[in-house]
Backbone as CSV, one residue per row, in Angstrom:
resi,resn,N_x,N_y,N_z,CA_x,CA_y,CA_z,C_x,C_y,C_z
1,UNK,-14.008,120.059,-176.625,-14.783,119.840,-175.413,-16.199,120.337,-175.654
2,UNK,-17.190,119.572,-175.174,-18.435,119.994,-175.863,-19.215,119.606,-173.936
3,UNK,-20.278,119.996,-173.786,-20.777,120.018,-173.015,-21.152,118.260,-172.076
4,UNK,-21.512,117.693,-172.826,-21.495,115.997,-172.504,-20.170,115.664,-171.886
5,UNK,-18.799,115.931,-172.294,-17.754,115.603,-172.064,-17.487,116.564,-170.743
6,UNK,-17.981,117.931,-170.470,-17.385,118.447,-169.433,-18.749,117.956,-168.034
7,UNK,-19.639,117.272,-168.556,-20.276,116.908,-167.457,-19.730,115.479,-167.312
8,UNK,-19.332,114.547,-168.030,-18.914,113.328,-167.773,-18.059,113.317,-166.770
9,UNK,-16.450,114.548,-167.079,-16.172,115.317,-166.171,-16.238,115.354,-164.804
10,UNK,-17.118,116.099,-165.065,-17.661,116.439,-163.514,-18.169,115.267,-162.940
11,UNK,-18.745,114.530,-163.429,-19.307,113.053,-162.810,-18.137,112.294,-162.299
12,UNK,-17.551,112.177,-163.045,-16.033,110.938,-162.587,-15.212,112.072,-161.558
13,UNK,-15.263,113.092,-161.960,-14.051,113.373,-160.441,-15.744,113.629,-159.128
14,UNK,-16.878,113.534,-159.082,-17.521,113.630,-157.806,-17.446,111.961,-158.070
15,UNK,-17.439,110.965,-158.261,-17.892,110.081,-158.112,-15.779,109.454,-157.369
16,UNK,-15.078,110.333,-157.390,-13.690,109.962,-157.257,-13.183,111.224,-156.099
17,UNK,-14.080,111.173,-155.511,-13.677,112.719,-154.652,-14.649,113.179,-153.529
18,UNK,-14.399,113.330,-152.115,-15.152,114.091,-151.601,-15.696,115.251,-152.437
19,UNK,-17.066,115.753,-151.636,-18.043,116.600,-151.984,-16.941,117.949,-152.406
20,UNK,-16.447,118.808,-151.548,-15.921,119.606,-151.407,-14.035,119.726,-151.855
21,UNK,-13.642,118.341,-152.580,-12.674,118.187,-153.586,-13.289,118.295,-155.207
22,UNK,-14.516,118.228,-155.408,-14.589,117.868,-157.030,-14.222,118.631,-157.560
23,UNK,-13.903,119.988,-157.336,-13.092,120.818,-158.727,-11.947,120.537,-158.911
24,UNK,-11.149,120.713,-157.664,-9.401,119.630,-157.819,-9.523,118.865,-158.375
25,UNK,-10.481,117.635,-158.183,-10.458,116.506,-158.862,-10.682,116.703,-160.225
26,UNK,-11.824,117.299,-160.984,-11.851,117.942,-161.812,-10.920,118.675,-162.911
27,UNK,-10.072,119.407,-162.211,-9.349,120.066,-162.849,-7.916,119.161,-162.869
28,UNK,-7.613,117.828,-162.261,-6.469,117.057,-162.748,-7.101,116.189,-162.929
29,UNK,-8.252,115.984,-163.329,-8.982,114.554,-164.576,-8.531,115.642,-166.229
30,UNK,-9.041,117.012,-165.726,-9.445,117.723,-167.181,-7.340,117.684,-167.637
31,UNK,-6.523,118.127,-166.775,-5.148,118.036,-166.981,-4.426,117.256,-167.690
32,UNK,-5.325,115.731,-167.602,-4.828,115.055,-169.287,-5.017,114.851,-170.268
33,UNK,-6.463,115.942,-170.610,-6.743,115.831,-172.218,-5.738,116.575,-172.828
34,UNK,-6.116,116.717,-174.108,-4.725,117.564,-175.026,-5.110,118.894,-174.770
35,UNK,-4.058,119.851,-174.633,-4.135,121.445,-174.397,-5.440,122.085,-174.713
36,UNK,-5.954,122.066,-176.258,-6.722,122.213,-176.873,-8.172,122.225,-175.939
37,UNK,-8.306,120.894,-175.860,-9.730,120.352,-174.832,-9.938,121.150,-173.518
38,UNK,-8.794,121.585,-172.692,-8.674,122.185,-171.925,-8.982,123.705,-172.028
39,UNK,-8.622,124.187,-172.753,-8.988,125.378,-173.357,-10.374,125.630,-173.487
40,UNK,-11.215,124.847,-174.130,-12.348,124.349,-174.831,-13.169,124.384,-173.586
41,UNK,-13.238,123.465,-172.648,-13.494,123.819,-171.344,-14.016,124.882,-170.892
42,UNK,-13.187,125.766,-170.846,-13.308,127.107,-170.123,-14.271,127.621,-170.655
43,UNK,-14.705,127.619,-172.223,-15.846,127.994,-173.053,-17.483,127.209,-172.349
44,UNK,-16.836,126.375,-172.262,-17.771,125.208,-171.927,-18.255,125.634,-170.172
45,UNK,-17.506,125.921,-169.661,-17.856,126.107,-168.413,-18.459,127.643,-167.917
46,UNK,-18.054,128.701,-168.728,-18.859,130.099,-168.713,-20.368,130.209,-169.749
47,UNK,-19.811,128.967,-170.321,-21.658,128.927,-171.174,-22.738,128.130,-170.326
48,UNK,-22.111,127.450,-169.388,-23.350,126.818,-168.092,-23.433,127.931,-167.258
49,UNK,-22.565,128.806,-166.583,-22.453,129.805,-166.060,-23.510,130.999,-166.267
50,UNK,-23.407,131.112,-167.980,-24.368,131.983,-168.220,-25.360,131.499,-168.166
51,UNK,-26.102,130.171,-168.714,-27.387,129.587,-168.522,-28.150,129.422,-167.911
52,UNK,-26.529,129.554,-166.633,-27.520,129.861,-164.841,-27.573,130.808,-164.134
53,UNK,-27.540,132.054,-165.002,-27.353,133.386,-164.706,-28.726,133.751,-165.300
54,UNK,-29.782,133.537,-163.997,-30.905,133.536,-163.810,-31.444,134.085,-162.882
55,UNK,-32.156,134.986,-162.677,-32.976,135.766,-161.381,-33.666,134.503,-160.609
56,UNK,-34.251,133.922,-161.288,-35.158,132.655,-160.388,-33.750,131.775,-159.263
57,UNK,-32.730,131.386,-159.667,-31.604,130.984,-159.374,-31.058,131.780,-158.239
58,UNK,-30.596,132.967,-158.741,-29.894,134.016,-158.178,-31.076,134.288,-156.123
59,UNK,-32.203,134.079,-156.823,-32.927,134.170,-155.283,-32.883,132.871,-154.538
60,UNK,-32.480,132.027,-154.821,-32.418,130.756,-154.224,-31.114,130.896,-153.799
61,UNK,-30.176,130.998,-154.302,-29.262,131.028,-153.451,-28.835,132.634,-152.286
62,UNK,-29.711,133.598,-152.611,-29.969,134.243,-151.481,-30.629,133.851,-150.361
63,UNK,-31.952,133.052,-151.179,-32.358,132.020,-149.775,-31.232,131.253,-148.857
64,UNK,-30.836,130.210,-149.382,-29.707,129.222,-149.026,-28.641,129.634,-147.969
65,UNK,-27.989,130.986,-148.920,-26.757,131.748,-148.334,-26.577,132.870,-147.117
66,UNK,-27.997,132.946,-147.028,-28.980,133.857,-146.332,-28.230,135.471,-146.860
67,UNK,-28.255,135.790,-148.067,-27.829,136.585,-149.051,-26.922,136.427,-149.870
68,UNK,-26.854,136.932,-151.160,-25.655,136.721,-152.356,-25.807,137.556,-153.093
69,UNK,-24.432,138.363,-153.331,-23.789,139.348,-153.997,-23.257,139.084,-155.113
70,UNK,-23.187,139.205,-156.522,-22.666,139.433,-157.803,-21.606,137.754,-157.747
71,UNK,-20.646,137.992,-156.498,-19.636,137.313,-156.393,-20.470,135.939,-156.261
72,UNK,-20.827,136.139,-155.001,-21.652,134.702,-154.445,-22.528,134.401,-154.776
73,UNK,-23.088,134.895,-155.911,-23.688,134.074,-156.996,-23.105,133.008,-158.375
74,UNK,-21.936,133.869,-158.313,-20.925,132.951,-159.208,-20.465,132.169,-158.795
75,UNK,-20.422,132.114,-157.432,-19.308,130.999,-156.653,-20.633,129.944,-156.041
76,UNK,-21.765,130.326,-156.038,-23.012,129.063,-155.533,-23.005,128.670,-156.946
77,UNK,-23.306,129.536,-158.011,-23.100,128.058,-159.334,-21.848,127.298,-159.554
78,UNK,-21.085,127.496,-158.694,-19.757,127.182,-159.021,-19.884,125.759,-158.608
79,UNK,-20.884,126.208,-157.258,-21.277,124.965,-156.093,-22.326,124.065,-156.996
80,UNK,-22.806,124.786,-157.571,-24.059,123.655,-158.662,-23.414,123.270,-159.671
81,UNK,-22.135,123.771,-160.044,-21.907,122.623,-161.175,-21.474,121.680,-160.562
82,UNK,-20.928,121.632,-159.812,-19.842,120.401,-158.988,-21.111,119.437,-158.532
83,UNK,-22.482,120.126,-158.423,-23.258,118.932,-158.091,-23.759,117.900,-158.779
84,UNK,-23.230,117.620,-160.191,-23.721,117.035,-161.411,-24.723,117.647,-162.220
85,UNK,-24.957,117.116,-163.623,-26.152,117.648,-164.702,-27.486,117.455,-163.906
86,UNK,-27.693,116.719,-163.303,-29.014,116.359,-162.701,-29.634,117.465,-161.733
87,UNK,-28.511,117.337,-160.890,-28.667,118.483,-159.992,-28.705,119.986,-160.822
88,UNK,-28.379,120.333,-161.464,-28.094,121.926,-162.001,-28.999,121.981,-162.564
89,UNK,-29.756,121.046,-163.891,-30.606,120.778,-164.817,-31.892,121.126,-164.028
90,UNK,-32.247,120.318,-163.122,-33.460,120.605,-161.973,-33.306,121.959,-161.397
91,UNK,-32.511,122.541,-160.754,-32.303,123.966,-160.269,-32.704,124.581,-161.393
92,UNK,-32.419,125.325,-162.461,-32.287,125.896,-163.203,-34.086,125.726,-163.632
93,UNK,-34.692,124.218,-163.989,-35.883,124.300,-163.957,-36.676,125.319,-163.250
94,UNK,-36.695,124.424,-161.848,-37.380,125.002,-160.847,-36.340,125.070,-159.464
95,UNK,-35.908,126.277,-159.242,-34.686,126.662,-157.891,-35.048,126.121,-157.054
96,UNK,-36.315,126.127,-156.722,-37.038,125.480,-155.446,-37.140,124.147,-155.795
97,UNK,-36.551,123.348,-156.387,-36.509,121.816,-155.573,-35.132,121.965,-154.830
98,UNK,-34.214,122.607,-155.097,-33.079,122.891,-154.434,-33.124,122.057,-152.818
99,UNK,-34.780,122.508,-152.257,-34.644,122.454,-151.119,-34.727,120.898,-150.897
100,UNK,-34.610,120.033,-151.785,-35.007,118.410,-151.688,-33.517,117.853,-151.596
101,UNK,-32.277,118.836,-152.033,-30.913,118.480,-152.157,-30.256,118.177,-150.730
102,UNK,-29.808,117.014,-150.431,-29.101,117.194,-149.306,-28.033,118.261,-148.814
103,UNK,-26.695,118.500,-149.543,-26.527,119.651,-148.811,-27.154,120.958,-148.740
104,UNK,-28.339,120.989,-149.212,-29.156,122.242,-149.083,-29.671,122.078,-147.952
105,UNK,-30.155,120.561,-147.446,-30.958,120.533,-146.300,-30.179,120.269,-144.978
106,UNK,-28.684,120.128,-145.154,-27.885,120.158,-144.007,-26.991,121.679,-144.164
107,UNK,-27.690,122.469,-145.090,-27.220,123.724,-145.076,-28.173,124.538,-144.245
108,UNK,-29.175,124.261,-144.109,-30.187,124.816,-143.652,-29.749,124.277,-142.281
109,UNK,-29.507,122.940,-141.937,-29.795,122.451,-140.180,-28.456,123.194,-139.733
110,UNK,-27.482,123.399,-140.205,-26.277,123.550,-139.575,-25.701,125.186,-139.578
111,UNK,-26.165,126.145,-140.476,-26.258,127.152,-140.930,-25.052,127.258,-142.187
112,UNK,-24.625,126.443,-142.716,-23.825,126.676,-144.032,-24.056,127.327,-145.198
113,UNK,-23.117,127.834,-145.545,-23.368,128.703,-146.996,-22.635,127.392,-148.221
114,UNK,-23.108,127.651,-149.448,-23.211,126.715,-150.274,-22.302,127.556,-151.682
115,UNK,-21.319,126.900,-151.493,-20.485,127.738,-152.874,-18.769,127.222,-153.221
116,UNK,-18.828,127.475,-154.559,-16.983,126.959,-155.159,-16.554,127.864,-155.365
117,UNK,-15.838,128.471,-154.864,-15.253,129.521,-156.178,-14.379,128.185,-156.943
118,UNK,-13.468,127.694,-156.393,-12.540,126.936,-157.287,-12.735,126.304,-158.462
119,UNK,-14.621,126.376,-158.350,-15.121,125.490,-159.478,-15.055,126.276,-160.308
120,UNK,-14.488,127.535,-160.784,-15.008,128.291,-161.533,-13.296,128.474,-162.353
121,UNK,-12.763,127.421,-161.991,-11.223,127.608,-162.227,-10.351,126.462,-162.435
122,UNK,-11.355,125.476,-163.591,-11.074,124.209,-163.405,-10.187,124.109,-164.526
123,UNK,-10.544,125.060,-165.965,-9.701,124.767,-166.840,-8.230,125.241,-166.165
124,UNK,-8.532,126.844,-165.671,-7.494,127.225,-165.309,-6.567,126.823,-164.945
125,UNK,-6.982,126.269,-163.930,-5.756,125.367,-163.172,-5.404,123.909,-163.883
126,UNK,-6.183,123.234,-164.364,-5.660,122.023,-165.752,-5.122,122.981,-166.283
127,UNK,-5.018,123.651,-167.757,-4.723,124.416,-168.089,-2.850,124.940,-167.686
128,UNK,-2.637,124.939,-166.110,-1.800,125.516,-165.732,-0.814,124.195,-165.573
129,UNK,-1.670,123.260,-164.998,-1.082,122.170,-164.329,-0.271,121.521,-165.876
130,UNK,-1.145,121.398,-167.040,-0.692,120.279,-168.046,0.798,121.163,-168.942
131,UNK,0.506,122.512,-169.100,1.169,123.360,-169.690,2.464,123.982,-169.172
132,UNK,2.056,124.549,-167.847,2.963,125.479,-167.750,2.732,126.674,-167.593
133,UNK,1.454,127.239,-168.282,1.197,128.141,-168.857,-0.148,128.866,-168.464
134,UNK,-0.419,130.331,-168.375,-1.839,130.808,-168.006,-2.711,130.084,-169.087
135,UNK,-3.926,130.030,-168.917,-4.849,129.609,-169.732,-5.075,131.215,-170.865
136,UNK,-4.665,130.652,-172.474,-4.989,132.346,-173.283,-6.134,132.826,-172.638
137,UNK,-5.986,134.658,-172.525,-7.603,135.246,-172.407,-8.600,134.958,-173.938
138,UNK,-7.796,134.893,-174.652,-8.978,134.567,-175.783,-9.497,133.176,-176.210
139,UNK,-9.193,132.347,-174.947,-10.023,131.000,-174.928,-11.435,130.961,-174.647
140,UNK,-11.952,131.932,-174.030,-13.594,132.198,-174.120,-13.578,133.355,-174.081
141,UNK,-15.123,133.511,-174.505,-15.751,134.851,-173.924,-16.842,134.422,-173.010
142,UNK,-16.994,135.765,-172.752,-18.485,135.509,-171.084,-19.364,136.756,-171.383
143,UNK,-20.143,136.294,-171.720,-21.664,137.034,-172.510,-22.910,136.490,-171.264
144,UNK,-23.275,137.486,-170.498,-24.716,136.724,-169.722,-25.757,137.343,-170.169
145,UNK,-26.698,136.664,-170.161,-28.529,137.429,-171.020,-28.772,138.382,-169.506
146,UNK,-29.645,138.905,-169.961,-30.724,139.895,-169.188,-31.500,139.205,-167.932
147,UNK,-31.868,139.648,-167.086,-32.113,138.991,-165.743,-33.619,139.258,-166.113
148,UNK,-34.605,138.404,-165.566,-35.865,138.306,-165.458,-36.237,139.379,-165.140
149,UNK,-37.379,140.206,-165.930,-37.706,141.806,-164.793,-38.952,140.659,-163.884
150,UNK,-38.915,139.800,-164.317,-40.644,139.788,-163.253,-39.995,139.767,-161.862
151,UNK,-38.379,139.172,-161.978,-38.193,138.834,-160.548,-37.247,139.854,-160.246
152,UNK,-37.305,141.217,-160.538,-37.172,142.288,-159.676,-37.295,142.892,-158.867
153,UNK,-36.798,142.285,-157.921,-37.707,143.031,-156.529,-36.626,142.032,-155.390
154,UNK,-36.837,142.729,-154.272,-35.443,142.738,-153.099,-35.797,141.609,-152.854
155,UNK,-34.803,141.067,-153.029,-34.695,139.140,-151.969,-35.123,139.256,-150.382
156,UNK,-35.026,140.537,-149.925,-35.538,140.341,-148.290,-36.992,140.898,-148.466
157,UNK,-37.249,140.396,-149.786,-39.196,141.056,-149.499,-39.776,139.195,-149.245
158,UNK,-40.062,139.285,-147.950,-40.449,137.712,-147.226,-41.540,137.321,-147.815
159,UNK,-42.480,138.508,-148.473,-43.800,137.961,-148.920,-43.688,137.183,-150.879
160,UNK,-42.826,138.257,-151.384,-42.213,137.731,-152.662,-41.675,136.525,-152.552
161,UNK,-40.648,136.255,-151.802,-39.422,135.027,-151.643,-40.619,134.049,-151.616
162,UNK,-41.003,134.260,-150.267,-42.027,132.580,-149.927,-43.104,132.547,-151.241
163,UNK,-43.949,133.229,-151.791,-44.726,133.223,-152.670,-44.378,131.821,-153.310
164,UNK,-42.656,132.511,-154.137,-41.999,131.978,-155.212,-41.478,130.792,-154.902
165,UNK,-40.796,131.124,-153.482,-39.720,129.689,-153.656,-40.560,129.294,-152.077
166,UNK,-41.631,128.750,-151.806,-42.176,127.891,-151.253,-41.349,127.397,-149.888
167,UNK,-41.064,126.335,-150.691,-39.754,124.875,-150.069,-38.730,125.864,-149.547
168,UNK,-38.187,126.397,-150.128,-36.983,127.076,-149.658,-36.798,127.634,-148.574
169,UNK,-37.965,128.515,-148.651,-38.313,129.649,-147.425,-38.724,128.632,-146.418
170,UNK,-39.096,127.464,-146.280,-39.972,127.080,-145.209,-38.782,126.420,-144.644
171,UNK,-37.780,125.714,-145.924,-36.451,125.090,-145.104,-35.556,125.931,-144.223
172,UNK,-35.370,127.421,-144.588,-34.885,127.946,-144.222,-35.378,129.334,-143.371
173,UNK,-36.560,128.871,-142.988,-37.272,129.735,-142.198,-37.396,131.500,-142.383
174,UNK,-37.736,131.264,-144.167,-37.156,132.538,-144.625,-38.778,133.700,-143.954
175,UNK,-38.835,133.867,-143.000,-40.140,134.964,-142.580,-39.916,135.635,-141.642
């Protein structure tokens, strides 16, 4: 499983699934490759994880969530992978187009928080579903880099947030 294949993935079960099914869907598309691939996966899916284990990121979805903790930061990328390469690829650029995403902008009108955990448990559960079996712990490791120092500083500082994330703050009336 290499990265192309776990976004193809992700494309065919959102393109085969309500918004808020694609990891189910996901995780019994991933249920009929061979054991192996499945496994492979899980590597594949904590190495986007880490990529988006980003301070610039991490404040956007404090924007969004109207705060996020360690957890609910893992579980809003959980929510950005399920949104396709396009979508994550652009976030990760710049967090603040985020605010151009539709459910960002009916997250904002309605007051919703934006997050999977389940997405974060796709081999797992393939994995469980094709086998039988827990997914091995030594099918990945989870290594995250160092967080930005520039963007150190409290997500409820209103003058920092809006500076940075513009769009965001204005969608979500962050002042």
């Amino acid at each position: 499983m290499d990265k192309q294949t776990f976004w193809q993935l992700i494309e065919t079960a959102r393109a085969d699934a309500a918004a808020q099914e694609v990891a189910p869907r996901a995780a019994q598309l991933l249920a009929g490759f061979p054991e192996a691939e499945i496994a492979a996966a899980q590597q594949v899916l904590w190495d986007l994880l880490a990529e988006s284990y980003r301070s610039p990121l991490w404040a956007a979805a404090y924007v969004i969530n109207g705060g996020c903790s360690d957890d609910g930061f893992d579980y809003f990328r959980g929510w950005l992978l399920t949104q396709g390469r396009a979508t994550f690829d652009a976030a990760l650029a710049d967090p603040d187009s985020l605010a151009a995403h539709p459910a960002v902008r009916e997250a904002a009108a309605e007051g919703l928080e934006l997050w999977d955990e389940e997405a974060l448990s796709i081999a797992w559960t393939a994995y469980e579903t094709a086998t039988g079996r827990e997914l091995p712990a030594d099918s990945f490791t989870i290594g995250y880099p160092p967080l930005d120092p520039s963007w150190d500083f409290d997500f409820d500082d209103e003058e920092q947030v809006t500076t940075r994330l513009p769009r965001l703050s204005a969608l979500f009336d962050y002042s």
